[in-house]
Rosetta silent file (secondary structure, phi, psi, omega in degrees, C-alpha in Angstrom):
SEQUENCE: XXXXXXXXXXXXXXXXXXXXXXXXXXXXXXXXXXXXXXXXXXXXXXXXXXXXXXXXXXXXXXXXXXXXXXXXXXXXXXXXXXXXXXXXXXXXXXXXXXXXXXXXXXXXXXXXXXXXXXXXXXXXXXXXXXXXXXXXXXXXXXXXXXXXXXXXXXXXXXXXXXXXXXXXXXXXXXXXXXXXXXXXXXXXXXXXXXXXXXXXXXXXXXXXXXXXXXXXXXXXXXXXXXXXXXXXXXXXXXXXXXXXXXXXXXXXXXXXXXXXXXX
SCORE:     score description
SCORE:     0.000 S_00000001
   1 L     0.000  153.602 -166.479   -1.779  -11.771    5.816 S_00000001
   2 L   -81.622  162.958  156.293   -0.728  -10.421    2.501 S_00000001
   3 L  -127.906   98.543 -162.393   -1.431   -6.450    1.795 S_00000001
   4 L   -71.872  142.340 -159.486   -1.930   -5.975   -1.813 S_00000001
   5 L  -110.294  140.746 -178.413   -1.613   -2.257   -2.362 S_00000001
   6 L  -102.819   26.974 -169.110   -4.321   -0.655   -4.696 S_00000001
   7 L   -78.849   97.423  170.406   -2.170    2.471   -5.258 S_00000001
   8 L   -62.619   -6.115 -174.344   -1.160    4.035   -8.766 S_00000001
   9 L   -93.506  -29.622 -179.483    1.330    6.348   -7.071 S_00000001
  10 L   -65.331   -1.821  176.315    2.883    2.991   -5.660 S_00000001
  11 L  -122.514   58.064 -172.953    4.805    2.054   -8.634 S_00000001
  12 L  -162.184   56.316  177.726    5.649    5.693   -9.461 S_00000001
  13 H   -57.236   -9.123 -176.984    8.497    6.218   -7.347 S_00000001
  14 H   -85.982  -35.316  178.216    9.678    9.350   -9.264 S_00000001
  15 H   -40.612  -65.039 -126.472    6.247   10.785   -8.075 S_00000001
  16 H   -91.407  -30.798  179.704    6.608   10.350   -4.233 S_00000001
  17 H   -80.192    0.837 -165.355   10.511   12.082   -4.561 S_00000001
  18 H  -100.809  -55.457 -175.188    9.475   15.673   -6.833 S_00000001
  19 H   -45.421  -20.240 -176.475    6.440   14.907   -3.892 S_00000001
  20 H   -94.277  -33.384  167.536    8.674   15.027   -0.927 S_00000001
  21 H   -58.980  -44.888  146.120   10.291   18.132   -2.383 S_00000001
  22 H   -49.873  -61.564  156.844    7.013   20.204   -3.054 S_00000001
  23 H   -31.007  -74.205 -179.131    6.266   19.055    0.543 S_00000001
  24 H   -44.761  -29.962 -166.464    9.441   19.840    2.592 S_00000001
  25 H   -66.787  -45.496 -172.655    8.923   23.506    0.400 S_00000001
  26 H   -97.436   17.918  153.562    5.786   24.117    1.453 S_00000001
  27 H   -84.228  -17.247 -170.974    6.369   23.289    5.295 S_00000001
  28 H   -96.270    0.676  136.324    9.283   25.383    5.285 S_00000001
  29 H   -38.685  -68.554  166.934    6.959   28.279    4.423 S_00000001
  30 H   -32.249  -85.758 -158.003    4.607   27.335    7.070 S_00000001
  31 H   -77.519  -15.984  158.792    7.226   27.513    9.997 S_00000001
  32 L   -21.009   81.321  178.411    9.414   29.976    8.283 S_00000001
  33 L   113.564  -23.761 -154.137    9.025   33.245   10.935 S_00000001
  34 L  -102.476  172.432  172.822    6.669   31.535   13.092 S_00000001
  35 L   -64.916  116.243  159.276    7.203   30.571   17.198 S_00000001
  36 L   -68.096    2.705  158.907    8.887   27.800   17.639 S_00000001
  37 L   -80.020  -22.325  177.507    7.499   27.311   20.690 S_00000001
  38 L   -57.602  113.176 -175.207    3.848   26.944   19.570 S_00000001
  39 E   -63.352  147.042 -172.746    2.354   23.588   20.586 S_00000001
  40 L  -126.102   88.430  133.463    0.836   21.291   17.771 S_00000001
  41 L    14.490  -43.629 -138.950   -2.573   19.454   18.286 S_00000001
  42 L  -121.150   -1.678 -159.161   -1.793   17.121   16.132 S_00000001
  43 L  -171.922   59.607  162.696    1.764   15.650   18.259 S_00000001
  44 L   -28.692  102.685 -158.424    0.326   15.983   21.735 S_00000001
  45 L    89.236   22.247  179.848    3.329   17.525   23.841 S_00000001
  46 L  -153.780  130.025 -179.507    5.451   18.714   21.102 S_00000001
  47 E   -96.090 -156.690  178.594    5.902   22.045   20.281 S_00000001
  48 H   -66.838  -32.364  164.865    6.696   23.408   16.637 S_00000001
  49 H   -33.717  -57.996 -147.345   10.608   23.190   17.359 S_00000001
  50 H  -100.817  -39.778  179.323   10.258   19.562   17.958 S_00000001
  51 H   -55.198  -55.027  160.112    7.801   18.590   14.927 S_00000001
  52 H   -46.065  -54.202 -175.502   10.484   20.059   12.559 S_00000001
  53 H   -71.449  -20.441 -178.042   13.341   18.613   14.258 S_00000001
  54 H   -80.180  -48.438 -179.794   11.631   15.496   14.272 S_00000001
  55 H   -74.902    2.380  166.208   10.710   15.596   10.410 S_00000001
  56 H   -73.688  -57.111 -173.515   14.238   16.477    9.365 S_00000001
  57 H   -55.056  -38.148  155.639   15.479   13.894   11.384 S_00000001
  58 H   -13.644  -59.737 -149.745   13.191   11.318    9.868 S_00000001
  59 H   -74.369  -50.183 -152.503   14.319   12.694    5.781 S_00000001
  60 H   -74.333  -59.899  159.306   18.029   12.340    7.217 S_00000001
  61 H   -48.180  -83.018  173.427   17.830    8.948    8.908 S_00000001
  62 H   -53.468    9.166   84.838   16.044    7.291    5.866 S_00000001
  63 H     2.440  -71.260 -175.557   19.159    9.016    3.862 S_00000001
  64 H   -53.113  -54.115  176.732   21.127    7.026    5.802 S_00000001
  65 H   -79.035  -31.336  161.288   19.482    3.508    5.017 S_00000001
  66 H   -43.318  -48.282  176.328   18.910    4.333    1.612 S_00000001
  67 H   -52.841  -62.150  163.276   22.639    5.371    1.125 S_00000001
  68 H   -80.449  -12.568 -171.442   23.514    1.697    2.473 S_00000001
  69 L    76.373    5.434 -164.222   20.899   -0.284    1.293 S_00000001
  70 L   -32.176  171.307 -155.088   21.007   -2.086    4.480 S_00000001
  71 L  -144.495   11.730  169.342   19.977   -5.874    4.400 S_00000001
  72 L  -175.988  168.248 -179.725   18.728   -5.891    8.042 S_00000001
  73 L   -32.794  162.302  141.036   17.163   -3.805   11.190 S_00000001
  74 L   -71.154  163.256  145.206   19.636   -1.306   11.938 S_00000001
  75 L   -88.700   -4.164  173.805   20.930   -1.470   15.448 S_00000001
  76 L  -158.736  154.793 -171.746   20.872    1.965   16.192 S_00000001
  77 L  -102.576   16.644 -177.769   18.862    5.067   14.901 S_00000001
  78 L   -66.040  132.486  167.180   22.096    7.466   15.481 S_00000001
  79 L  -145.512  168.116 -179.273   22.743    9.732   12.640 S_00000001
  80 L  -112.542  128.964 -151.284   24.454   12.927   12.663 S_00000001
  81 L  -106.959    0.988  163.906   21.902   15.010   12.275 S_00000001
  82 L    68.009   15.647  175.954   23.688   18.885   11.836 S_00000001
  83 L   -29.532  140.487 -167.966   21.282   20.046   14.216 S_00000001
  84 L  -100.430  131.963 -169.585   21.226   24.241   14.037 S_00000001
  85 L   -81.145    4.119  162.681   22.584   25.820   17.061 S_00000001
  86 L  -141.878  134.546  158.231   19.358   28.335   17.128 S_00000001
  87 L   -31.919  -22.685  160.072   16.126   27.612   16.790 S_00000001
  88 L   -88.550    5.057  173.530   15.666   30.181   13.735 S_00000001
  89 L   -75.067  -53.509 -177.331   17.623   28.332   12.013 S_00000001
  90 L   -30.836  -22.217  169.352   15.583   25.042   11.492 S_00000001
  91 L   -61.162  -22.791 -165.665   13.689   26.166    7.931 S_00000001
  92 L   -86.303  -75.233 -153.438   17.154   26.134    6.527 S_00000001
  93 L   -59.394   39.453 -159.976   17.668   23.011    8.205 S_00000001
  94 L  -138.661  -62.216  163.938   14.734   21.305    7.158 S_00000001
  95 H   -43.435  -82.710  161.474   15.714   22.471    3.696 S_00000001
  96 H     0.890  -58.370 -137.065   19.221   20.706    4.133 S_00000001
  97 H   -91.181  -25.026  153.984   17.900   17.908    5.162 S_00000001
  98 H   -63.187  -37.481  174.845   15.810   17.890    2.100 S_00000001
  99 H   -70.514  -48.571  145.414   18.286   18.250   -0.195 S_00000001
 100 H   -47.466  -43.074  172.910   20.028   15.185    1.285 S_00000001
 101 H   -34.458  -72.954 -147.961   17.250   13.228    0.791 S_00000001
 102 H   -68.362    0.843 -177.786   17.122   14.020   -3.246 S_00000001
 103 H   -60.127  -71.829 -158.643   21.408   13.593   -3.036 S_00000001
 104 H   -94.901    2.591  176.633   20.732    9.947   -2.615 S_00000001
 105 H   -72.506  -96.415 -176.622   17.153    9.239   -4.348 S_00000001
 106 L    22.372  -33.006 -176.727   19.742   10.525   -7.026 S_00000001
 107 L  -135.269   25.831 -173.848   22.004    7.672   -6.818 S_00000001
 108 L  -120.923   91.465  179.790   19.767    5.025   -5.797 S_00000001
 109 L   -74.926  131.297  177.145   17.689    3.044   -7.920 S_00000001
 110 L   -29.671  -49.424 -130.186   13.992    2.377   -6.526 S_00000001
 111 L  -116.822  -14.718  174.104   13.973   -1.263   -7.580 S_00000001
 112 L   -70.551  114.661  158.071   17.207   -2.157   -4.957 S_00000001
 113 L   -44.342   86.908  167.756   16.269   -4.702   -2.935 S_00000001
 114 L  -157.043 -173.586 -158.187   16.948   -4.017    0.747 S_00000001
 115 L   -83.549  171.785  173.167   15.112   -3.966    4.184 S_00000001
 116 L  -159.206  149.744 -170.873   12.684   -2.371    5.059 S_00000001
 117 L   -80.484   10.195 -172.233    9.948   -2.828    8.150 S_00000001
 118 L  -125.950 -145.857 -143.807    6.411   -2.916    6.142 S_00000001
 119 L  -104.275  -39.807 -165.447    5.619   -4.802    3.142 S_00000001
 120 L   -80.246   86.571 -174.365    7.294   -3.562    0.579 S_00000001
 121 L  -106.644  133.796 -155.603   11.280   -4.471    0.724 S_00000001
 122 L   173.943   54.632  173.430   12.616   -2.477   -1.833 S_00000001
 123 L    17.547   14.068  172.626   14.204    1.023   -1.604 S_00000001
 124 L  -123.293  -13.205  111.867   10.966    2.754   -2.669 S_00000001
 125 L    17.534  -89.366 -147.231   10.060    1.257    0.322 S_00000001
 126 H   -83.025  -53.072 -170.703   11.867    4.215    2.283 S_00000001
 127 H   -58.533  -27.832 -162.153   10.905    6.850   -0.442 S_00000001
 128 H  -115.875  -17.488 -174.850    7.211    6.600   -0.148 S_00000001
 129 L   -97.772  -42.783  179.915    7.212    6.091    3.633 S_00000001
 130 L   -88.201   15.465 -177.000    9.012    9.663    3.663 S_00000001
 131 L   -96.928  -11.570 -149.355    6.948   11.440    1.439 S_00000001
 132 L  -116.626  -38.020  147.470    3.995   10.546    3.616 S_00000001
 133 H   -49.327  -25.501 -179.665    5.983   11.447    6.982 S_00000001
 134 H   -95.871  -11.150 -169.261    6.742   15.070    5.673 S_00000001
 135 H   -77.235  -53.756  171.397    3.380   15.377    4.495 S_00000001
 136 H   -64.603  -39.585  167.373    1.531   14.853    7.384 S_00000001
 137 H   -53.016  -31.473  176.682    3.831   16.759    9.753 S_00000001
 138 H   -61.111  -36.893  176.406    3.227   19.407    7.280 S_00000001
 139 H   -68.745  -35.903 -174.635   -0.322   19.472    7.797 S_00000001
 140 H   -58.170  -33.522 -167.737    0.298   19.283   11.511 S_00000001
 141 H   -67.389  -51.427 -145.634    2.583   22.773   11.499 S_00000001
 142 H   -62.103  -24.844 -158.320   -0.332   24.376    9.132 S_00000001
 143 H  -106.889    4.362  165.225   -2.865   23.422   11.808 S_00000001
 144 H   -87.899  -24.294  167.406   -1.133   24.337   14.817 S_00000001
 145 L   -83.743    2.554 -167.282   -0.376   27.946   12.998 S_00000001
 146 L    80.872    7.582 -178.161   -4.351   28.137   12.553 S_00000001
 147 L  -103.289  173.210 -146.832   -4.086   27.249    8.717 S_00000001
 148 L  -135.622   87.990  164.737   -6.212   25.052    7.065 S_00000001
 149 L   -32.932  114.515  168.010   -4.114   22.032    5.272 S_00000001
 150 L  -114.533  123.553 -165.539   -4.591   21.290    1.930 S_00000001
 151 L  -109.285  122.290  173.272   -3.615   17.345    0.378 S_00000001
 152 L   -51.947  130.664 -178.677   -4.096   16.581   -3.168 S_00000001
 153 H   -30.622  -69.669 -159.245   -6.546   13.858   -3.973 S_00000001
 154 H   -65.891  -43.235 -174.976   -4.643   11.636   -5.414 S_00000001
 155 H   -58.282  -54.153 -161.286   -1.573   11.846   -2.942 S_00000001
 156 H   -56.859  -36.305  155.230   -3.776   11.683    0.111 S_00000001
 157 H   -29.610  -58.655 -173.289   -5.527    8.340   -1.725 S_00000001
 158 H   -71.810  -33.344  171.303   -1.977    6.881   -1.918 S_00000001
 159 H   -53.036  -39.966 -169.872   -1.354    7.741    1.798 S_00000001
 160 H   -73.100  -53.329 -174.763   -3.955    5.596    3.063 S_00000001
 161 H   -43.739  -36.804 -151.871   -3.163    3.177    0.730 S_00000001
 162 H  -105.616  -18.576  171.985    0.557    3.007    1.730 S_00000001
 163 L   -79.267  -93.314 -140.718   -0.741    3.550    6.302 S_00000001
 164 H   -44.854  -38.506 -178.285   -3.187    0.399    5.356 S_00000001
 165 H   -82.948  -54.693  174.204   -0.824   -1.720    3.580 S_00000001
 166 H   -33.703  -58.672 -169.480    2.132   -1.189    6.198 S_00000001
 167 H   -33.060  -36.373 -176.541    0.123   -1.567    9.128 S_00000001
 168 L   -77.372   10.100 -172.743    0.061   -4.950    9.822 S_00000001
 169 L  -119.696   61.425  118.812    4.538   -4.955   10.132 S_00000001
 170 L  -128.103   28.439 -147.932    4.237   -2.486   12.988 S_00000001
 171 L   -85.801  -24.787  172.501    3.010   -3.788   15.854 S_00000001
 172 L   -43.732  -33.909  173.323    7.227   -3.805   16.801 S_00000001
 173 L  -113.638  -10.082 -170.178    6.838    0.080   17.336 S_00000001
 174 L  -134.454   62.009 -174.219    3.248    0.244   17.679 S_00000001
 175 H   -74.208   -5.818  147.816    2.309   -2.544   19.690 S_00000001
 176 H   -72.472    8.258  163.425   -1.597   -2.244   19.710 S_00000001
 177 H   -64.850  -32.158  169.053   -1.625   -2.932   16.790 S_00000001
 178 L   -27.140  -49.446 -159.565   -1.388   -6.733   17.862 S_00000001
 179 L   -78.405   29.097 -159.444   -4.536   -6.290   19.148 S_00000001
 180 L  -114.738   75.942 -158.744   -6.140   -5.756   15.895 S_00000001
 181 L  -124.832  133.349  168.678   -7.635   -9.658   15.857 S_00000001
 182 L  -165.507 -162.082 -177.951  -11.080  -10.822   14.943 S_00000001
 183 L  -138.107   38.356 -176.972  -12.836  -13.862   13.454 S_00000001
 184 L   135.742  -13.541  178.567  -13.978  -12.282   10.271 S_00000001
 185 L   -88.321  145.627 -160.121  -14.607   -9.114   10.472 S_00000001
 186 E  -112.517  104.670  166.864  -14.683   -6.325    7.884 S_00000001
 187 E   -87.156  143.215  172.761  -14.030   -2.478    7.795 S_00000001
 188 E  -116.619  138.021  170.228  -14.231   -0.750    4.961 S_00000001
 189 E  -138.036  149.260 -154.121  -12.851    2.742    4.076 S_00000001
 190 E  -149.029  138.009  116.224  -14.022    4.246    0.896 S_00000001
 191 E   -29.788   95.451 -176.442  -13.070    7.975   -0.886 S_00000001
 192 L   -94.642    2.286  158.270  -15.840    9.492   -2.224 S_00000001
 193 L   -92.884    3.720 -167.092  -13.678   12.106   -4.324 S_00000001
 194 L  -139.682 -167.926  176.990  -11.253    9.540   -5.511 S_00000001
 195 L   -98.221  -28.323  163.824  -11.414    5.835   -6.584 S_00000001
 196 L   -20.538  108.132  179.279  -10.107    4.905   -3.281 S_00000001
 197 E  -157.669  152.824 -162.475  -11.582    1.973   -1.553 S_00000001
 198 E  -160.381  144.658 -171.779  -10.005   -0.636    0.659 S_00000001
 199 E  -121.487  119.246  165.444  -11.562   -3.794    2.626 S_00000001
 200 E  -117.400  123.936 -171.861   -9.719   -4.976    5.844 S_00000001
 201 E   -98.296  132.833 -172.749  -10.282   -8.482    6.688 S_00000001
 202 E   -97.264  132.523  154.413   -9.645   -9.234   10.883 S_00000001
 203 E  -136.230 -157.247  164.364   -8.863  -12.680   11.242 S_00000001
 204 L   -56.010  -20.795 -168.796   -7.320  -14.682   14.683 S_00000001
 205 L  -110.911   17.057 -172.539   -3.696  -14.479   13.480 S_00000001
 206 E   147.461 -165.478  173.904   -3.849  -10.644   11.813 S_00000001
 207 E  -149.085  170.329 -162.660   -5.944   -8.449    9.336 S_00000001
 208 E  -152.065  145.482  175.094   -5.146   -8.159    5.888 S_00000001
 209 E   -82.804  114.155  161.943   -6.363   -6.080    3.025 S_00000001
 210 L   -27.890  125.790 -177.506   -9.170   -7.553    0.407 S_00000001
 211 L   -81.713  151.434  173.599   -7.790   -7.669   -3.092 S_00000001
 212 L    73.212  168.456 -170.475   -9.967   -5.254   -5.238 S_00000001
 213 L   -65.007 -155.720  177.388  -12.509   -2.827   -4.156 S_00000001
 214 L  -114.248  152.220  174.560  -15.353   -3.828   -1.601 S_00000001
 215 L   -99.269  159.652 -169.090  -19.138   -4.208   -2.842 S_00000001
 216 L   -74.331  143.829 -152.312  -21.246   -2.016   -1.386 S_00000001
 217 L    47.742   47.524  159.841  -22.269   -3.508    2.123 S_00000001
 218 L   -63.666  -29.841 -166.655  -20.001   -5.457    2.044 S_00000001
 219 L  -105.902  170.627 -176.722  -18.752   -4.541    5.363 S_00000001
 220 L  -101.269   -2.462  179.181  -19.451   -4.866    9.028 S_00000001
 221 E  -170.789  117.659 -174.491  -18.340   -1.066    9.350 S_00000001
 222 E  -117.673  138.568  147.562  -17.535    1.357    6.994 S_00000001
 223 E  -149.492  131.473  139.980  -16.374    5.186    6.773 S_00000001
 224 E   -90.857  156.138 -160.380  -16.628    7.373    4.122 S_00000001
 225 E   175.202  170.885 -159.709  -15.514   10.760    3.437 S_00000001
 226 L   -75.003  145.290 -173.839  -13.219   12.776    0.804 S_00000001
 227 H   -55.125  -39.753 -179.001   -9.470   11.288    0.828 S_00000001
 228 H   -56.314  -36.673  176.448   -7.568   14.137    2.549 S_00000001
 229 H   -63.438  -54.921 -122.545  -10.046   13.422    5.975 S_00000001
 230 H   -99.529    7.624 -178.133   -9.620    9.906    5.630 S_00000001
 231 H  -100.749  -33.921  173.533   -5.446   10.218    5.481 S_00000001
 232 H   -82.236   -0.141 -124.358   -5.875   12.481    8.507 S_00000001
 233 L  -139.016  -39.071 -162.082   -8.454   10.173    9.831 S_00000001
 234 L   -91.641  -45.722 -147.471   -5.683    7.073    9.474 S_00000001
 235 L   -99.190  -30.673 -175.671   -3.306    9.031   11.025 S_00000001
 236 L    74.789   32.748  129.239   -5.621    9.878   13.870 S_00000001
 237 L   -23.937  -56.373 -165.778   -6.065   13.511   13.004 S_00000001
 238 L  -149.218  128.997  164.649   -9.421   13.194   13.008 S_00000001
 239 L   -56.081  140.824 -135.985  -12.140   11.390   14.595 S_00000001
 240 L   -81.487  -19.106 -164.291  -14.299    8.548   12.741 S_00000001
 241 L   -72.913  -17.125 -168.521  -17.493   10.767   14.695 S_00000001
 242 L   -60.122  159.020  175.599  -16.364   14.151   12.659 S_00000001
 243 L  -124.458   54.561  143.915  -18.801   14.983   10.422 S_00000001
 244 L   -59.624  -44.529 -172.441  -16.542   14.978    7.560 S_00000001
 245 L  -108.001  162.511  155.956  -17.524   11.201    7.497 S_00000001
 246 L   -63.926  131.248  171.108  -20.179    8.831    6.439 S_00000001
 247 L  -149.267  151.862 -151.121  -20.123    6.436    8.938 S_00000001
 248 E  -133.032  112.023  155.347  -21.481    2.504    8.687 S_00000001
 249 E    86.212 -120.653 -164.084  -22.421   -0.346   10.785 S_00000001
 250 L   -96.478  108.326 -172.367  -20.627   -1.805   14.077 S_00000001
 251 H   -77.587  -13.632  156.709  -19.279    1.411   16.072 S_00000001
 252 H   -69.870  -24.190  123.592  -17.460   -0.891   18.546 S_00000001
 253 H   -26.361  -54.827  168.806  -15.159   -2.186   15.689 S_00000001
 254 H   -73.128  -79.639 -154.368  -14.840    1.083   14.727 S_00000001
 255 H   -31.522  -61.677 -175.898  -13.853    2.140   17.983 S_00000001
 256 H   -44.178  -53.195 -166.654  -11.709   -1.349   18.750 S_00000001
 257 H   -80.500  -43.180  171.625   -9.832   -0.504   15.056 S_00000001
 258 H   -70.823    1.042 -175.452   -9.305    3.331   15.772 S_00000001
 259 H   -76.285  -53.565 -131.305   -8.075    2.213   19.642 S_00000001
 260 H  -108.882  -23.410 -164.954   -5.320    0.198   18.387 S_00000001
 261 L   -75.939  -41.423  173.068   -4.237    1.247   14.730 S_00000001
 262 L   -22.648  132.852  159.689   -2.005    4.171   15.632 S_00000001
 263 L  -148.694    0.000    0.000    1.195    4.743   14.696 S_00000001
């Protein structure tokens, strides 16, 4: 089904790179000094060492496909990744790794057509998928250090927008998502600090997003709540029961949609 994205940050590709750069800055603050051994909540089984090494590798790999422009899957996710031969090293390398990134947003125009595995195939595609990978891992270090994550309205609006519309092209890496099936049925997720609002229609062959917002009760299940919960909330962060949200209608849907939606 198609997923029309209701995002102003989604055509504003110059946004999401100064955004991945403000990002990368302020995680390498966060873990700057801190144990690298320290386990993260948020990446069950991974300690801080490995969240960093993972979101470098990420900015470095999507480097890589940007740089070619590839025109199909890759066959392999090998990159040479400069990996720091001590663990106090990684803020620099996480810096590095940033700084590749903006090498090739640099030389790339946004608007180049190549693949990409969600909806969007287009080389902004890649740009907007990593702004929203460093972001959340960012939140993940602050809350594993005891700090309290803060996400800009508008950005965290555009995350969800940019998890919702993707979702249905990932059931390849995420394969419960398959199971995301109905005969009609509607969730709703709504911002109440933003304009954010989004309708997902279940049908037997997929789910799909509603174009335009949803009228109110519209839905067979809704939750609302200020955009930064509902991007950690997407992400599975946060639980639909916190009582950060509003919550609406058939709680076995919700359950059934928060079961399966991970990625």
């Amino acid at each position: 089904m198609d997923m029309p994205s209701q995002s102003g940050w989604a055509a504003a590709p110059g946004a999401h790179r100064a955004a991945i750069g403000a990002e990368t800055a302020r995680f390498v603050e966060v873990i700057r000094g801190a144990d690298p051994a320290t386990p993260v909540p948020g990446c069950p089984g991974w300690k801080l060492v490995d969240l960093v090494r993972h979101a470098g590798s990420v900015q470095r790999w999507f480097s890589v496909l940007l740089r070619q422009l590839v025109q199909e899957p890759p066959r392999s996710r090998d990159v040479e990744l400069h990996l720091p031969e001590h663990e106090d090293g990684y803020a620099d390398w996480l810096v590095a790794s940033a700084a590749e990134a903006e090498s090739v947003f640099a030389v790339t125009d946004p608007e180049a057509p190549m693949w990409a595995w969600g909806a969007d195939q287009h080389a902004r595609f890649w740009v907007r998928r990593m702004l929203f990978e460093t972001l959340v891992h960012r939140t993940d270090a602050e809350l594993a250090l005891g700090l309290q994550p803060l996400i800009d309205g508008g950005l965290a609006t555009d995350g969800v927008d940019e998890f919702l519309v993707n979702l249905p092209f990932a059931a390849f890496f995420a394969p419960k998502v398959a199971a995301l099936r109905g005969h009609g049925e509607t969730l709703r997720f709504r911002c109440t600090d933003t304009d954010g609002d989004w309708l997902v229609h279940l049908e037997p062959d997929g789910f799909g997003l509603v174009e335009g917002p949803a009228a109110p009760g519209s839905a067979d299940a809704a939750v609302h709540g200020a955009a930064a919960d509902l991007l950690r909330l997407v992400y599975g962060r946060l639980g639909h029961d916190a009582d950060v949200f509003e919550v609406q209608g058939d709680e076995e849907l919700l359950t059934r949609w928060f079961a399966n939606s991970a990625f």
